[in-house]
C-alpha positions in Angstrom: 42.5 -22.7 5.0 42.7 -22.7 8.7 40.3 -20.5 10.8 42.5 -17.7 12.9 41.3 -16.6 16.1 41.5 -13.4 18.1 41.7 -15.4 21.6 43.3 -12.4 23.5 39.7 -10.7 23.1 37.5 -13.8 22.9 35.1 -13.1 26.1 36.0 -9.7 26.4 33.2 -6.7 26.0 29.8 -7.1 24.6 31.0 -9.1 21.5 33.2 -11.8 24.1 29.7 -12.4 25.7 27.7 -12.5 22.8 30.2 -15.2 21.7 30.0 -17.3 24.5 26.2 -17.6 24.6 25.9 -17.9 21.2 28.2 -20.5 21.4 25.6 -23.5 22.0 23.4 -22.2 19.1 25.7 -22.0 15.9 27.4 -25.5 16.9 30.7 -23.6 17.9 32.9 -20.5 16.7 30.4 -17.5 15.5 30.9 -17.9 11.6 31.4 -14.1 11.7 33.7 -11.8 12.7 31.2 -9.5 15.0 32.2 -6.3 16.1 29.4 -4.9 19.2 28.4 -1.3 19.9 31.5 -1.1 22.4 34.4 -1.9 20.1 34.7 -5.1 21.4 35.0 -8.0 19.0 35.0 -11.7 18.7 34.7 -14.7 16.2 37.5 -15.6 13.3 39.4 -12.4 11.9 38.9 -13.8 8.6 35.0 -14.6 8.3 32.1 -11.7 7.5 32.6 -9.1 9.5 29.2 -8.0 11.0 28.8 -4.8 13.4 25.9 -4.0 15.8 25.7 -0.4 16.2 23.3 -0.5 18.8 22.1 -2.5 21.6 18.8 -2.5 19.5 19.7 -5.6 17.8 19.3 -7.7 20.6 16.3 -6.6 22.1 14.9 -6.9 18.3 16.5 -10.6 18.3 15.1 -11.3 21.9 11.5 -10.8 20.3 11.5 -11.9 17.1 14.6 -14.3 17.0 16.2 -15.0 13.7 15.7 -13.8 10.2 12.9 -11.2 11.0 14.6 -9.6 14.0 18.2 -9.8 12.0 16.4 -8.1 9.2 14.6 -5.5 11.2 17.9 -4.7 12.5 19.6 -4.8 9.1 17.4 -2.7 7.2 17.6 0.1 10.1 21.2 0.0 10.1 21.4 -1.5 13.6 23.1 -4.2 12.0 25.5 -3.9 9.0 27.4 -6.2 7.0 30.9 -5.6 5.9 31.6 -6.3 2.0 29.7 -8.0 -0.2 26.1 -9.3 1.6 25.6 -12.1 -0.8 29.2 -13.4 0.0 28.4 -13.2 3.8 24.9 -14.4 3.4 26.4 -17.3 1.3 28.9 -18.1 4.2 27.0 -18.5 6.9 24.5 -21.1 5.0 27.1 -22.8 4.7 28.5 -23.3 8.4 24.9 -23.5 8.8 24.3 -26.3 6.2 27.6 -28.0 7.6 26.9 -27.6 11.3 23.0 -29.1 10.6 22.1 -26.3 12.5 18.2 -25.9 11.6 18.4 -29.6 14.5 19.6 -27.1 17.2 17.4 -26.2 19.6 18.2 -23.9 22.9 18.3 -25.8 26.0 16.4 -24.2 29.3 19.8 -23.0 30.5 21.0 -21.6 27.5 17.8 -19.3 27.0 18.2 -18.7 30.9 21.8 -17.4 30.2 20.3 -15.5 27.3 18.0 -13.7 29.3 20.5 -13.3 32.2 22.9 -11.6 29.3 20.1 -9.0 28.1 19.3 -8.0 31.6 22.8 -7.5 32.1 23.3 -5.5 28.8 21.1 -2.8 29.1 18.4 -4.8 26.3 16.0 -6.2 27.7 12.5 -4.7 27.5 9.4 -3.8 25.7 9.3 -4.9 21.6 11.1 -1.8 19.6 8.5 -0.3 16.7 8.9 -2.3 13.6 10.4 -0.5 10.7 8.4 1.3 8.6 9.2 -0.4 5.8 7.5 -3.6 7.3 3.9 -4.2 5.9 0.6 -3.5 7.5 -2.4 -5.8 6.3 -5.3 -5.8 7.7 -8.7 -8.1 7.0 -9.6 -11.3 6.3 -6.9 -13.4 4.0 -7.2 -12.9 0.7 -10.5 -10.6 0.4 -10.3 -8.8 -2.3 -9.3 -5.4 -0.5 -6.3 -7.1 1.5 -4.8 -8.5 -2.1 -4.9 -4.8 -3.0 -3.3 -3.5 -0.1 -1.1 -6.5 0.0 -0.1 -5.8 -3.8 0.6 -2.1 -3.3 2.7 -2.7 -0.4 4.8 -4.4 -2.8 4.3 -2.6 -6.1 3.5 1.0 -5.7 6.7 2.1 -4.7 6.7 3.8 -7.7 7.7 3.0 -11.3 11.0 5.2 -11.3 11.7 2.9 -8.4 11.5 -0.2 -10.9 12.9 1.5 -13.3 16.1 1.5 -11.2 16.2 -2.5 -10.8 14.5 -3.5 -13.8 14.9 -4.0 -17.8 13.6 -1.2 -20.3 10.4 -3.4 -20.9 10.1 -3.1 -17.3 9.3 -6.9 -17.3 9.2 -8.4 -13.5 9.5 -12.2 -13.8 12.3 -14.6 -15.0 14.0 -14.2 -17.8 14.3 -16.8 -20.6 18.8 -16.6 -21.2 19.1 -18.3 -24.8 22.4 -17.2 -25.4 26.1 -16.8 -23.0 27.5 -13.8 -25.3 28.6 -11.1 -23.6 26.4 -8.8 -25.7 23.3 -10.7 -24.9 21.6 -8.5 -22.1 18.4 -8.9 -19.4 16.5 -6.8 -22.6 17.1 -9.9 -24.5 16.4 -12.6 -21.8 12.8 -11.4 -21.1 12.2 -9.9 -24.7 12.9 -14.3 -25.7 10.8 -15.3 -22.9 7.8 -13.2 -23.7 7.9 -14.8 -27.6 9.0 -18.3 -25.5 5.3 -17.8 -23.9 3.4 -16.3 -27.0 4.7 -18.7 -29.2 3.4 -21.6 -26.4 -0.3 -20.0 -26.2 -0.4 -20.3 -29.6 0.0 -16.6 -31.1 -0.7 -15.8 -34.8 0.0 -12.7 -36.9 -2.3 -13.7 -39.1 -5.3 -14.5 -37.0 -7.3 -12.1 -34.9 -7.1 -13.0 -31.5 -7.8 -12.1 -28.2 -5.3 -12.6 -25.4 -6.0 -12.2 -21.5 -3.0 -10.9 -19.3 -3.8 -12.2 -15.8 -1.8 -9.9 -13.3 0.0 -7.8 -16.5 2.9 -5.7 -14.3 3.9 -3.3 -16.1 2.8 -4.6 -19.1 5.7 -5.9 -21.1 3.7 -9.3 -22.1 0.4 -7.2 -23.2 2.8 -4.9 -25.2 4.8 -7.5 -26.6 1.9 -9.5 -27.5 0.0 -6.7 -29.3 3.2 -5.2 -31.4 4.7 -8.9 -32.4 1.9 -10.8 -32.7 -0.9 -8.9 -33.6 -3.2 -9.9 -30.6 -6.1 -7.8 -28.9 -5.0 -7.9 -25.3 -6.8 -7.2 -21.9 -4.3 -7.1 -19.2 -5.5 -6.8 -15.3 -3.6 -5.6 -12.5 -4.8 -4.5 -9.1 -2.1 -1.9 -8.7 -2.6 1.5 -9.5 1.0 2.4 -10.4 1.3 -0.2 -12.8 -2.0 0.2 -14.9 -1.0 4.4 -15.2 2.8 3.3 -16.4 1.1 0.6 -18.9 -1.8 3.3 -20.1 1.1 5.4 -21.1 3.1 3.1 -22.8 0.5 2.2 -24.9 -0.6 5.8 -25.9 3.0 6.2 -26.6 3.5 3.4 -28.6 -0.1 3.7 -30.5 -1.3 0.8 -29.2 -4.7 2.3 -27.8 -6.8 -0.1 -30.2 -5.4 -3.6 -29.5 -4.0 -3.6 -25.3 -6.7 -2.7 -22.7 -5.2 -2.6 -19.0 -7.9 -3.0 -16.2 -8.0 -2.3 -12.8 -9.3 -5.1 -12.1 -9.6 -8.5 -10.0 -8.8 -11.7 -11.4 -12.4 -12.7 -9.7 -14.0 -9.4 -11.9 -13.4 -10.4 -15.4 -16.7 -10.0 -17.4 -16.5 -10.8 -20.3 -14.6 -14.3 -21.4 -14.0 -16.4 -22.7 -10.7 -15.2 -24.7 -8.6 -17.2 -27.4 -5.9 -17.8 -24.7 -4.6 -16.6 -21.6 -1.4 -16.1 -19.5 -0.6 -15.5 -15.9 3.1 -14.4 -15.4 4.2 -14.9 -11.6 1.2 -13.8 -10.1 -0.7 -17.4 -9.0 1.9 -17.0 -6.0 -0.2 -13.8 -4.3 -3.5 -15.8 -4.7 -3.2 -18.1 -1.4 -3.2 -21.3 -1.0 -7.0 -21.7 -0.4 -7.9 -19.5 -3.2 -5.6 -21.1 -5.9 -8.8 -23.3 -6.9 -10.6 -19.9 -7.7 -7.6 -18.4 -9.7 -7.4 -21.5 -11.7 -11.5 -21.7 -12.3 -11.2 -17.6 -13.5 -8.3 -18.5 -15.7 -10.1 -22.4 -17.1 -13.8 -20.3 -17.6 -12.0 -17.4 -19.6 -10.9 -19.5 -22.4 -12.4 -21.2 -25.0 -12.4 -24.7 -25.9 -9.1 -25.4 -27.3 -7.5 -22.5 -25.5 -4.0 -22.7 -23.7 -3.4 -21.4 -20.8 0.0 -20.6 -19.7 1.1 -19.9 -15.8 4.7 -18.9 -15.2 5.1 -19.1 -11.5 7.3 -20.0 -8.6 7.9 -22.9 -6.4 9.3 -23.7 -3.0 10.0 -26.6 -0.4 10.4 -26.3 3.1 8.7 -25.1 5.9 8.0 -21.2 4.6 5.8 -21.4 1.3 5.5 -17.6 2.0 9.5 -17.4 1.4 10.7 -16.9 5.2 9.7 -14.3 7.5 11.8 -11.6 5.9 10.1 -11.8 2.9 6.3 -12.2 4.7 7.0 -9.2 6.8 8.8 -7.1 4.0 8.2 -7.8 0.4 5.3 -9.9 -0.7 2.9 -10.3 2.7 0.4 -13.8 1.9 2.2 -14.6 -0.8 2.3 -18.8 -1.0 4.7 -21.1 -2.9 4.5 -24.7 -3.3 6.4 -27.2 -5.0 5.4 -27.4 -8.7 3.6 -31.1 -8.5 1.5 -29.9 -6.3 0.3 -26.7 -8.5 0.1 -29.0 -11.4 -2.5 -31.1 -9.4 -4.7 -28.1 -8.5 -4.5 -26.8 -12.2 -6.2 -30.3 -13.7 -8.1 -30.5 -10.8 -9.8 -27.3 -11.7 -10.9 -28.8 -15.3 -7.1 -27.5 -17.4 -5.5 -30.5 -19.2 -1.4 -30.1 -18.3 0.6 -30.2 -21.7 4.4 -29.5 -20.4 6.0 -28.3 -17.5 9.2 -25.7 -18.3 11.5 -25.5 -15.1 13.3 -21.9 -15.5 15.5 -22.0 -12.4 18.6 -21.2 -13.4 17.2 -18.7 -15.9 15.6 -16.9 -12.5 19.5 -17.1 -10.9 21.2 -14.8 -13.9 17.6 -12.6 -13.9 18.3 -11.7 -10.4 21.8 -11.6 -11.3 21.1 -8.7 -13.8 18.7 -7.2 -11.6 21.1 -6.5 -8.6 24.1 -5.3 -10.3 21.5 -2.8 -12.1 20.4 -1.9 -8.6 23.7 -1.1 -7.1 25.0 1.1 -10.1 21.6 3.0 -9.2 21.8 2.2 -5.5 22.5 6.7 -4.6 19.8 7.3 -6.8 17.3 4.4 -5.4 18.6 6.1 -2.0 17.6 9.1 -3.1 14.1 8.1 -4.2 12.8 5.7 -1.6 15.2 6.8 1.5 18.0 3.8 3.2 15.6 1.6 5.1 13.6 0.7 1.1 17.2 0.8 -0.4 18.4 -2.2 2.6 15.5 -4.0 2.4 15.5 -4.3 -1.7 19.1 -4.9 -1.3 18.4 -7.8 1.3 15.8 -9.3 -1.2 17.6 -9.3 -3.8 20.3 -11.3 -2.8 18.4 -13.4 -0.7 16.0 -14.0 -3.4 19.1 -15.4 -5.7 20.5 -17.3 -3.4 16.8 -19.5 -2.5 17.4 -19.7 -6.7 21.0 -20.6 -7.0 20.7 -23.0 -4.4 17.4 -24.9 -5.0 15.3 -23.8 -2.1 13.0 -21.8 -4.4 12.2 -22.6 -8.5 9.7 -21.0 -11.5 8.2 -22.7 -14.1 6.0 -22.7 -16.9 3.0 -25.1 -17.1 1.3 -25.2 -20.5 -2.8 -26.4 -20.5 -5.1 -26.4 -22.3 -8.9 -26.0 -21.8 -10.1 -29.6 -23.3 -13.8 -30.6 -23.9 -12.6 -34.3 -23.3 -12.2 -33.1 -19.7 -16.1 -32.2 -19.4 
């Protein structure tokens, strides 16, 4: 298809300008159609349309240039995006991908004609206040009080909040999809993954065991072990929000004398070793530095034959915390690396590796499901955590497909064992 231009108002108004410098940095034509705060507008009629409401997004962008100063200005509603976000999103990483722009770098006289253009707009100044909705941690990385105020930035929004994005089981990791019938639901997906991790830890009916839930959410693997598989389960969560919304799901379910949620450390646990253990998507909040600890608490709180399973996510490139949207938004000192590299540090700390499950594309319909439950609730999420929490899920979510769909990001499931022929 070829690309139309507006050329009787490329270079005019704010948008013409904007054009013009931006020109050097996208390798060309903006890849969106952007519409500025004075009606002017530039770039191909039929890309993305993108509008800046407000000089704001500049000033944000002169600071903190790229994704975080976009996103500051997205979830405010300086900035907003026309359509469908993931299709826009989608588009421009692909001129991007296309133009090898991540090579680009601004010349002196292209940042002096950047600075010349903000003085000359009205936007250059002092940093704008970050937007609420951007985390605050404070401390040293990874003590045990930062983790919790890390961990409630992200999860004690509230649990009719996740009830909004979320299956009935409330499960917050990858699904396992075993089937492509249209009846088969999220419900399903996780409900098959949670026996796909009970059955791999070695779950029996007809033994008495004890199972240790390392970072349980809201519970659904705890719950799911106890009722199906007749295990005694501890599950620990530092959140607050997610231990009272397990406690009552239990009670409610009669469960009191087989799941035990803790508020509780990973570095806490007292009283291990347990029959077999599992760690769904939390090894990513531990830090890098501190993934030998996490793995020592899970090897020393098993018994000799134990199994040990650790669901958790991957990434290459240069942002193992997931960008600096997601650092500044969603999950602050969170830390990804490719899966080889976790598999090392788990035999290193004294597990013996059985199998390696990659659950990508599993993780691309999950979010799938998870965003088109979001928007049929998006008024009420509105209503419950106000616009700027409604953007800035809405951002993540897509953004968080895409890194799946398109490789940057991956889960898996590493199955070990604690082996006395490791000693």
């Amino acid at each position: 298809m070829t690309t139309t231009i507006d050329r009787s108002i490329q270079g005019a108004g704010v948008a013409g300008r904007l054009s013009e410098i931006l020109s050097p940095l996208v390798g060309g034509e903006l890849p969106v159609r952007l519409t500025a705060w004075d009606g002017s507008a530039a770039g191909p009629v039929d890309a993305p349309k993108v509008t800046l409401h407000s000089a704001n997004v500049l000033r944000r962008l002169l600071w903190n240039p790229g994704e975080l100063g976009a996103a500051q200005a997205y979830v405010l509603g300086e900035l907003d995006v026309e359509g469908d976000l993931g299709e826009a999103l989608t588009h421009v990483w692909k001129v991007s991908a296309e133009r090898g722009l991540g090579s680009i770098s601004p010349s002196p006289s292209v940042i002096l004609a950047a600075v010349k253009a903000a003085r000359s707009l009205g936007v250059f100044g002092r940093p704008l206040p970050p937007p609420v909705s951007q985390a605050r941690v404070k401390g040293r990385l990874h003590s045990m009080s930062r983790d919790r105020a890390a961990i409630g930035h992200h999860y004690d929004l509230s649990n009719d909040f996740y009830s909004l994005i979320l299956d009935q089981n409330m499960a917050y990791s990858s699904g396992y999809w075993t089937s492509d019938a249209p009846e088969y639901t999220l419900e399903d997906s996780q409900k098959d993954k949670l026996d796909l991790v009970c059955r791999k830890i070695g779950l029996d009916r007809a033994r008495w065991q004890r199972l240790l839930d390392v970072g349980c959410g809201w519970g659904s693997l705890s719950v799911h072990a106890a009722r199906e598989y007749g295990a005694h389960v501890v599950g620990v969560t530092i959140s607050a929000e997610q231990k009272a919304f397990v406690d009552a799901r239990v009670r409610s379910l009669g469960l009191e004398d087989r799941v035990e949620i803790r508020l509780q450390d990973y570095r806490e646990i007292p009283d291990g070793p347990y029959d077999a253990v599992a760690s769904i998507e939390m090894g990513e909040h531990v830090g890098e530095d501190n993934y030998p600890t996490y793995v020592k608490a899970l090897h020393d709180n098993v018994i000799e034959g134990g199994r040990v399973l650790i669901q958790q996510m991957s990434r290459t490139g240069p942002h193992p915390g997931g960008g600096p949207f997601i650092e500044s938004f969603i999950a602050p000192d969170m830390y990804m690396r490719p899966v080889g590299r976790t598999v090392a540090m788990i035999e290193e700390g004294g597990l013996e590796v059985l199998d390696v499950q990659a659950l990508r594309v599993h993780y691309v319909r999950t979010v799938d499901s998870w965003i088109e439950t979001f928007e049929s609730n998006f008024d009420r999420v509105v209503e419950l955590v106000g616009m700027e929490v409604a953007r800035v899920w809405r951002l993540y979510l897509v953004g968080g497909g895409m890194a799946f769909r398109d490789g940057r990001m991956g889960v898996d499931q590493i199955l070990s064992v604690r082996s006395s022929c490791l000693r």
